[in-house]
N, C-alpha and C positions, 0 to 999 in steps of 0.2 A: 726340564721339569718332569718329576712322575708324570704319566698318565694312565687312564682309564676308560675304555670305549661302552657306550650306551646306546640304548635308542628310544627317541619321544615318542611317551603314550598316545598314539593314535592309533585306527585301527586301517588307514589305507595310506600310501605312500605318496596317495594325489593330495594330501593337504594342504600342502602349499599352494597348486593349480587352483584349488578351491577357495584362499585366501584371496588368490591374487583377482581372480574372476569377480566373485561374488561379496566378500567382505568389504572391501571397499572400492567405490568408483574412480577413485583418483589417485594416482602414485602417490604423490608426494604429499599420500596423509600419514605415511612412515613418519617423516619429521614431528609431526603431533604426535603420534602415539609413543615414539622416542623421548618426546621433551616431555611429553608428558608423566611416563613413567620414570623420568628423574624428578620433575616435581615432586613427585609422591615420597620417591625415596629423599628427599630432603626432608620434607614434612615428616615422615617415621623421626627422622634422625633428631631433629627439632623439639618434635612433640615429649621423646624420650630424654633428652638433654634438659627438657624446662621440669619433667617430673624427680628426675636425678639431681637436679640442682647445678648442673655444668655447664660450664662455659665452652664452646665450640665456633671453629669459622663461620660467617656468614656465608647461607645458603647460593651458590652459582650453578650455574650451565653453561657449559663452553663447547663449541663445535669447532674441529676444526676440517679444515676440507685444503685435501693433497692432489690435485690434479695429476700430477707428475707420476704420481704412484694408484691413483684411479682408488682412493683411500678416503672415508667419511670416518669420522671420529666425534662420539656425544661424550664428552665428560661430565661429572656429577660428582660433588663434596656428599649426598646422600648416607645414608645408613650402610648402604654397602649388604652386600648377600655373602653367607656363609656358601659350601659345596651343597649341605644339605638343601639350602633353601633355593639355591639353582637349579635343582633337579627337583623337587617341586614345582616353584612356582615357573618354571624356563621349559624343561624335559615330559613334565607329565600337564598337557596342552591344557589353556581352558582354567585353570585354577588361577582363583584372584588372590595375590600377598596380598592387597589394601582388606577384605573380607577377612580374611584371616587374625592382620592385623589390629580391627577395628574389637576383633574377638576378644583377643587377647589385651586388650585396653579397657574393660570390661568397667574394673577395678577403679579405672583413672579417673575425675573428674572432671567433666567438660570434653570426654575424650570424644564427640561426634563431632565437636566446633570443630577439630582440626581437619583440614579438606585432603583426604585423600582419594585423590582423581581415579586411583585404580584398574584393573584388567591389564593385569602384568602378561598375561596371557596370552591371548591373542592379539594385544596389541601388539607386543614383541616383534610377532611373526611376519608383521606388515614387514618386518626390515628384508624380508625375504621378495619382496616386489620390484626393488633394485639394486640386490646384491647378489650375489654369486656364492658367497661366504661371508659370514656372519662372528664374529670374536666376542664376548663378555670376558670384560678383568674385571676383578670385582673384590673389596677388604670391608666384610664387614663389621660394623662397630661394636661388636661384641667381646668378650672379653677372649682374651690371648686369639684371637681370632685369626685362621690363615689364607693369604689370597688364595681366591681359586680363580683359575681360566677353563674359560669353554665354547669348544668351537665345532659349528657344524656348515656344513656345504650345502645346505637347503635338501637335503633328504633327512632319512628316519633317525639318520645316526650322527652322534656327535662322541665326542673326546673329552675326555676332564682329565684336568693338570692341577698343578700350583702353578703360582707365579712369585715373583720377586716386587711386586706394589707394595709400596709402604705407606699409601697416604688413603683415607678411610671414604669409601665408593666407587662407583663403578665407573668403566668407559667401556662404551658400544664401540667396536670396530665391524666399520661396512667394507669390503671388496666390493667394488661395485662393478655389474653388470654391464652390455650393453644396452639393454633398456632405461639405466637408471644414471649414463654418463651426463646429462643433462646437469645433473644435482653437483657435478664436479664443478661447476660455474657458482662462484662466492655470488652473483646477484640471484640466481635462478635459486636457491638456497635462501638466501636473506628475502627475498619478495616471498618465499611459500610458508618461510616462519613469521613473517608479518601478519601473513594471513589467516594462521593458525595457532598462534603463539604471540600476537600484540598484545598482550594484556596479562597473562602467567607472570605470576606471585611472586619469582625470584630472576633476577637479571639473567637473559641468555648472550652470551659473546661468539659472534662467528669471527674466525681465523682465516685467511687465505695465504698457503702456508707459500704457494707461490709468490703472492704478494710481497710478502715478509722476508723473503731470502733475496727478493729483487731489489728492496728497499734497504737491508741492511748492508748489500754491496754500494749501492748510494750512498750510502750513510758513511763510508768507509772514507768518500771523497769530499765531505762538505765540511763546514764547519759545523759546531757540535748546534747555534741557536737555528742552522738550515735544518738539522736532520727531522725525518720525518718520524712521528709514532706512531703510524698502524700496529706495528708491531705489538708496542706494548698496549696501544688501548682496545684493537680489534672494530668488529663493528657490533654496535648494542642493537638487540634488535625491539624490545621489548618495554612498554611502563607496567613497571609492577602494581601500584597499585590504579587500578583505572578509578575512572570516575562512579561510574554506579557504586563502589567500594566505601564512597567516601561517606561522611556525614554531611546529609542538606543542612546543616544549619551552620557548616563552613565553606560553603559554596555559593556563588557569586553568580548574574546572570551570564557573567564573561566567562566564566568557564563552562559552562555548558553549552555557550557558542561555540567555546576554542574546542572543545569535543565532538561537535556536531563539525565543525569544519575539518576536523581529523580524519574522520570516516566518511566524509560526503564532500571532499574538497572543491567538487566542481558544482553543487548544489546553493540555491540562494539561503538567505538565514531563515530559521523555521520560524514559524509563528507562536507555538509555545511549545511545553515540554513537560512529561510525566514523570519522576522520579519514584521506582518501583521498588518496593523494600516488602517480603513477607517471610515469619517465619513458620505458621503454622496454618493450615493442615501441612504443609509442602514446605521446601525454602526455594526464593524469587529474589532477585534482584536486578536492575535496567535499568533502563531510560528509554521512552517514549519520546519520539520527537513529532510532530505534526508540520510537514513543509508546507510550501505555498503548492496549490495545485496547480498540475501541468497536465493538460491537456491531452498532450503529445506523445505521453508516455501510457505502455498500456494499463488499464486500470488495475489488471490484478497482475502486477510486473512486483516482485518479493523486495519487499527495503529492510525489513527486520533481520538481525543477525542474531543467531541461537548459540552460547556458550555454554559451560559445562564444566563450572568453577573456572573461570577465563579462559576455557580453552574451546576455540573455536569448535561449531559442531556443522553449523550451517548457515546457507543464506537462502534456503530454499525452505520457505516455510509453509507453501501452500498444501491444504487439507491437515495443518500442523495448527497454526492460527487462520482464525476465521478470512474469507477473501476481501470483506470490507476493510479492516483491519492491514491488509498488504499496503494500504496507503498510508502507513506510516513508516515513519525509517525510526534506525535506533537499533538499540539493546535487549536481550532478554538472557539473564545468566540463571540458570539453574542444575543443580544437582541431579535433582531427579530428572535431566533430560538422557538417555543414554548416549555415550560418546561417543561408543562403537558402532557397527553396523550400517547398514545402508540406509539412506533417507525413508523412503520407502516405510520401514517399519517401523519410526517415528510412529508413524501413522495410529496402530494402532496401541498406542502404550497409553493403559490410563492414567500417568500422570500428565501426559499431554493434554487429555482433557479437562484435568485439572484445573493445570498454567493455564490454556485459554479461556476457561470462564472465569477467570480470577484478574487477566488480564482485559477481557471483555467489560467485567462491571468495575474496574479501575479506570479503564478512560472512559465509559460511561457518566463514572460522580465524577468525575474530576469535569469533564465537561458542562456536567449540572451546577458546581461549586464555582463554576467562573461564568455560569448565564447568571446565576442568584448574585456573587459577590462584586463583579467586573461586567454590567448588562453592554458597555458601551464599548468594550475591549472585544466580550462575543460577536458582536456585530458587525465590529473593522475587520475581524479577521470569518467571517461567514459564508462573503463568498467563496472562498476556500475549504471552509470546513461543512459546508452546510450537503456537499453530493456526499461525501462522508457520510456525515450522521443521519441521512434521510436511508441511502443503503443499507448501515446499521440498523436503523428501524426496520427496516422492510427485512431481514437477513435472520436478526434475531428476536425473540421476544422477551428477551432481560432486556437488551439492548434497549428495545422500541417500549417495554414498561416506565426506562429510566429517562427517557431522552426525550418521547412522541411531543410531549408538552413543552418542549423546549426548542422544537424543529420554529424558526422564524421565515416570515417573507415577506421583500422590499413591497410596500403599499404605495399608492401614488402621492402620497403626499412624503414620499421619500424614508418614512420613517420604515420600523420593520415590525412585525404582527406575528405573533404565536397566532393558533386558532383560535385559541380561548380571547385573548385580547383582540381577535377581527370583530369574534362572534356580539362581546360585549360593546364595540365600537359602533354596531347598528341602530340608526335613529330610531327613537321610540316612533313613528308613524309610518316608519317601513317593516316593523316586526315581524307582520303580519304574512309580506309579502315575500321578507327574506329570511325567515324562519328556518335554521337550521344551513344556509346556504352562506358559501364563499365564491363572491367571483373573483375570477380570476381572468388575464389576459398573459397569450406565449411572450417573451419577451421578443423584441425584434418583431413579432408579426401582431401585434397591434394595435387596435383604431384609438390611439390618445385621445382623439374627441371625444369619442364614447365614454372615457375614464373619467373626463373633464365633467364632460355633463353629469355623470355620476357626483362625483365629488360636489357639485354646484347648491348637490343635495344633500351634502355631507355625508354620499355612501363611498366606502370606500372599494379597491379594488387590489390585487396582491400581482407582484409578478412570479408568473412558474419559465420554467426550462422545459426543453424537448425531450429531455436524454432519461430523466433520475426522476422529473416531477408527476410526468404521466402515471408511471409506477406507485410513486408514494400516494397519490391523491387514492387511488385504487385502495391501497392501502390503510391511508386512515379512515375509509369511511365504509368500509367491514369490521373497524375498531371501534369502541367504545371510548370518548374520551370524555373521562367524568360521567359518565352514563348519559351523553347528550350524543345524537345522532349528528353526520353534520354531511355534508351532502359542496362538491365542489361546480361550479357549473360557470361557464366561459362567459365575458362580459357582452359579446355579440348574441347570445341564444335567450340573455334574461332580461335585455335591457329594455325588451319592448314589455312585459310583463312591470316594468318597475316605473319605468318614465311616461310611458302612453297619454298624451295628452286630452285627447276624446277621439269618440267612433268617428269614422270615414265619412267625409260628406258624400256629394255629385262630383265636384272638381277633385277629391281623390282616388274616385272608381275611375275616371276618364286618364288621371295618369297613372294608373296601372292599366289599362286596356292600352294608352300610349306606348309603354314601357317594355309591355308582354307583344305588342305587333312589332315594333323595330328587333328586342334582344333576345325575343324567345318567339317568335310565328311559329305556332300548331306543335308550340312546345305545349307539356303541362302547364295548368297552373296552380294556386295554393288550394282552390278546392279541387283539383285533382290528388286521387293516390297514388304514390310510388310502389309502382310491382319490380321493386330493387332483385326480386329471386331472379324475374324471368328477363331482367333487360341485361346487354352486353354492359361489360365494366365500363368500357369507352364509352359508352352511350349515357352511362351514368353519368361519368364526371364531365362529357359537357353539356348534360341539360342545363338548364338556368329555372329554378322555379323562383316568382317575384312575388314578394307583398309588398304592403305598402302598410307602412307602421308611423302615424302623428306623433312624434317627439316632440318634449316640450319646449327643446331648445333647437334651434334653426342651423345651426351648426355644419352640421354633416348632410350631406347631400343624399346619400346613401352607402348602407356597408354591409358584407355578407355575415351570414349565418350557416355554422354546418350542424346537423346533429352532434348533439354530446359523444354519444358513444362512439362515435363515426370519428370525429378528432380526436379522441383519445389513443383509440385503436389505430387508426393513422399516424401519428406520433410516434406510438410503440414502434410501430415497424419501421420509420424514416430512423429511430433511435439507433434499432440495429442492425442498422445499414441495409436494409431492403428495400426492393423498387416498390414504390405506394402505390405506383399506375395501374399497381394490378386489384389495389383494394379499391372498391366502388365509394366515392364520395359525392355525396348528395348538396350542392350548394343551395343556399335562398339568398337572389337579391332585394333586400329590406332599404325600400323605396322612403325617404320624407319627404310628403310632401308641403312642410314648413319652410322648406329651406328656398331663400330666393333663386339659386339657379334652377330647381324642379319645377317651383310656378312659372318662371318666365319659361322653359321649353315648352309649357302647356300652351300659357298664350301663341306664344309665336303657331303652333301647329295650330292652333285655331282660328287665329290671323288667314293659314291656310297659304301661306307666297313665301313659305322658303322650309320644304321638304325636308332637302340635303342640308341646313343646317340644326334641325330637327333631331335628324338621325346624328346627326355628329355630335348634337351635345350629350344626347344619347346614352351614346357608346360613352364620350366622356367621364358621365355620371358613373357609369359598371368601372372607368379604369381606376377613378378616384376612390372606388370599394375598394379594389381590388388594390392598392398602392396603399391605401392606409390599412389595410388589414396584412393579408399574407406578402407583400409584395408581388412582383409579375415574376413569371418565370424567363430564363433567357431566352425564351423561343417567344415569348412573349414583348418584348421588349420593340423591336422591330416595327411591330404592329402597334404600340403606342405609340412612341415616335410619329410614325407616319399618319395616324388618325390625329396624333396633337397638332399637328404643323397641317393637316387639309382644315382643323378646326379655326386655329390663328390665322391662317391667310382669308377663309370666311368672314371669319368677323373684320377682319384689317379692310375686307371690301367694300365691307356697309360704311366703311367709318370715312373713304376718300369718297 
């Protein structure tokens, strides 16, 4: 073949060290940016063919991979490039043919629908990350058009020939490296184009050409219905058209399972699914999946995968989409995402922030459009969705404009309560007292009695979490929702404000003076103040300060009380994983003394002939708080035991 010696426009000789470094993090994002600048060149050739009025093969990618000879090969039916337009868009670094091309289609109509992926440029050069030497054969489809070859060794300078190709496009030849012998493995190859080319427009076929030579000496000795076809069918690696592509109104809930189970094979079925479609300010396309939550996994761990007209970009989406939002798995395909370059500067591209508020106030309505049309479907699938949407509130304020009235929580009577439907749910003759207020109780740490007696009066009560609720309650009540203030407060801190039966006689000053000498001697008590500044933390949390509060219902014996802010703040920090021992928590044991085991301790100590069973019911009464409220802790445990069993064998005395 003639030849002719040149050398790429750059201005240092390190540009390759600086591709290889800096451009991209991962080797074998060559395979992308190879399949992908064949895509493109199909698409020219296509787009050109439908305005011409001609008939042409259907669009292929073929790789084939030579172990033997340390040899990668991308073929491509493509448009094919002139000498001219290799030393443009190849030789002088950085210039986009899809830019250029899009130029000169100016004329055509409809010519932006057709997807050219683009950055012939610098994407190229990735091939230089695991090859040694680099070959373009290339016939472009222009008229009398003659192949050209060009080849360079990863420096400045390269060679231009002809060649002898008679069929119209290009093929990449890699020498490959020892950095890059890896890719000589047909699975190491088909597993990186899965992951970066599962979904690309036109079929890719890998080749193992070792395979194929070993199979067709097989083939030599069987009969003709034994012999095998690798050969001829290769391995497909690619669905061209995915599903986001398709139209929802030929889609099945079964295929969006079988999708979800494609990309998430080890994952349970999701709960539902967004199907993303925009063409303007921007163009978007996806799927939205919502899984069942897992605990176990970290909250802002990335599930969303970023494509770039199907061609893989990322699965690292953080500071990309918002970190509430990480809990969803799924799709997002868009143009305007750049293909190239490091994650990193995703970061600051304004179309990203775009995509994310667009995809923000998408699953926003859509979540609004299935509490309003499906109330009963929102709610099977809530606990699930509901640390989601409470974090979104708290994270965003489109979010938390779209959503805050739609946030629910389980009530005791099982069913579940926006704020707006608790607030309305309050008896006309508790108004007064519960004015703007939500109680609430932690789940798990609880007094049900308390809840019951509540309800008895037809008020209800809501359950919150330790983790997500502490936060939001914070949350909505520095918000306005409908211009009504609303104020959250624990079912142990309000219930003596709402239930109080009447003021304290004589027989219930004497069992708190009982109560405060056995569980609290030359402790405070309720008319005492707490100097919380000046006293040790330890010293804090185990004072006991005791009241005594007449319930109307006899129920509970007694059950603690902490400060509001004190619980809350306490929470936060147990949330994120911090030791609480060090934050001062103030208890109150709230004494009834309605309840028949409190009067009978009375009497008996006034009987005066049996102390130690006195002090034991005593104690009893603070464990029964303390077991229907927070539970005991394990260091506690030990000591109820043994205080239960000196209590039973006590009374088992009196009774032989």
């Amino acid at each position: 073949m003639s030849e002719r010696k040149g050398s790429i426009s750059v201005k240092t000789a390190d540009i390759f060290p600086i591709i290889k470094k800096w451009l991209y993090s991962e080797h074998d994002i060559f395979l992308r940016e190879l399949v992908a600048n064949a895509t493109d060149a199909i698409t020219k050739r296509s787009t050109l063919a439908r305005t011409q009025n001609i008939e042409i093969p259907e669009g292929k990618i073929i790789i084939d991979v030579d172990k033997k000879n340390g040899i990668i090969k991308i073929h491509d039916n493509g448009i094919g490039m002139t000498e001219e337009e290799v030393e443009k868009y190849i030789a002088q670094l950085a210039f986009s043919g899809a830019e250029e091309f899009v130029k000169q289609m100016k004329g055509v109509e409809d010519a932006n629908k057709f997807d050219i992926i683009g950055k012939f440029g610098l994407g190229f050069y990735s091939s230089f990350m695991v090859a040694q030497k680099v070959e373009i054969d290339s016939l472009s489809a222009s008229e009398n058009a003659t192949a050209t070859k060009w080849i360079c060794d990863g420096d400045t300078e390269y060679v231009f020939g002809t060649s002898d190709r008679q069929s119209i496009g290009t093929t990449i030849t890699l020498h490959v490296n020892d950095d890059g012998k890896e890719y000589l493995d047909d699975y190491k190859v088909n597993s990186s184009l899965r992951k970066f080319c599962d979904f690309m427009p036109y079929p890719i076929t890998v080749y193992d050409l070792e395979k194929i030579e070993k199979e067709k000496k097989d083939n030599t000795k069987k009969k003709e219905e034994e012999k095998y076809s690798y050969y001829e069918k290769g391995t497909l690696i690619n669905e061209t058209t995915p599903l986001w592509k398709k139209n929802t109104n030929d889609l099945k809930d079964e295929d969006y399972l079988e999708f979800f189970k494609k990309l998430y094979p080890m994952e349970k079925e999701p709960l539902f699914w967004i199907h993303l479609k925009v063409d303007h300010p921007f163009t978007l396309e996806g799927i939205l999946y919502f899984p069942k939550l897992n605990l176990n996994k970290p909250f802002n761990e990335s599930n969303i995968k970023l494509y770039c007209k199907q061609v893989f970009v990322s699965d690292n989406v953080k500071n990309i989409i918002p970190e509430f939002l990480s809990l969803l798995k799924g799709v997002i395909d868009s143009p305007d995402i750049p293909l190239n370059v490091s994650r990193s500067s995703l970061q600051g591209d304004p179309n990203i922030k775009k995509i994310s508020n667009y995809v923000i106030k998408k699953v926003a309505e859509s979540l609004k459009k299935l509490f309003k049309n499906d109330r009963p479907k929102y709610e099977k699938i809530w606990e699930d969705i509901g640390i989601f949407v409470k974090y979104g509130c708290i994270s965003d304020s489109k979010f938390d404009e779209l959503l805050r009235e739609m946030v629910i929580f389980k009530a005791f009577d099982n069913k579940y309560l926006t704020i707006n439907e608790y607030i309305d749910s309050i008896p006309e003759k508790y108004e007064d007292k519960l004015k703007e207020k939500i109680l609430y109780a932690i789940k798990d740490k609880c007094d049900n009695s308390l809840r019951a007696q509540l309800w008895d009066e037809q008020i209800n009560s809501v359950l919150t979490d330790e983790h997500i609720d502490p936060h939001f309650m914070q949350h909505a009540e520095m918000k306005s929702l409908k211009d009504q203030k609303i104020h959250f407060c624990s079912v142990d801190s309000e219930i003596e404000n709402i239930l109080t039966a009447e003021s304290n006689g004589p027989d219930d000053l004497k069992i708190k003076d009982l109560f405060i000498d056995i569980l609290a001697p030359k402790k405070e008590t309720s008319t005492e103040k707490v100097d919380a500044a000046n006293m040790p933390v330890e010293e804090i949390n185990n004072s006991l300060n005791i009241e005594i509060v007449k319930l109307k219902n006899s129920q509970s014996p007694a059950f603690f009380k902490i400060d509001e802010q004190m619980k809350r703040y306490r929470n936060m920090i147990q949330a994120m994983g911090q030791n609480d021992n060090v934050f001062p928590v103030k208890k109150t044991l709230v004494i009834n003394p309605n309840n028949p085991l409190v009067k009978n301790t009375l009497k008996i100590w006034e009987n005066g002939n049996n102390k130690n069973l006195v002090e034991k019911l005593c104690h009893h009464v603070e464990d029964l708080a303390s077991i229907s409220s927070e539970g005991l802790k394990d260091s506690e445990k030990e000591g109820f035991v043994k205080r239960s069993q000196d209590l039973i064998s006590e009374l088992s005395n009196h009774l032989i």
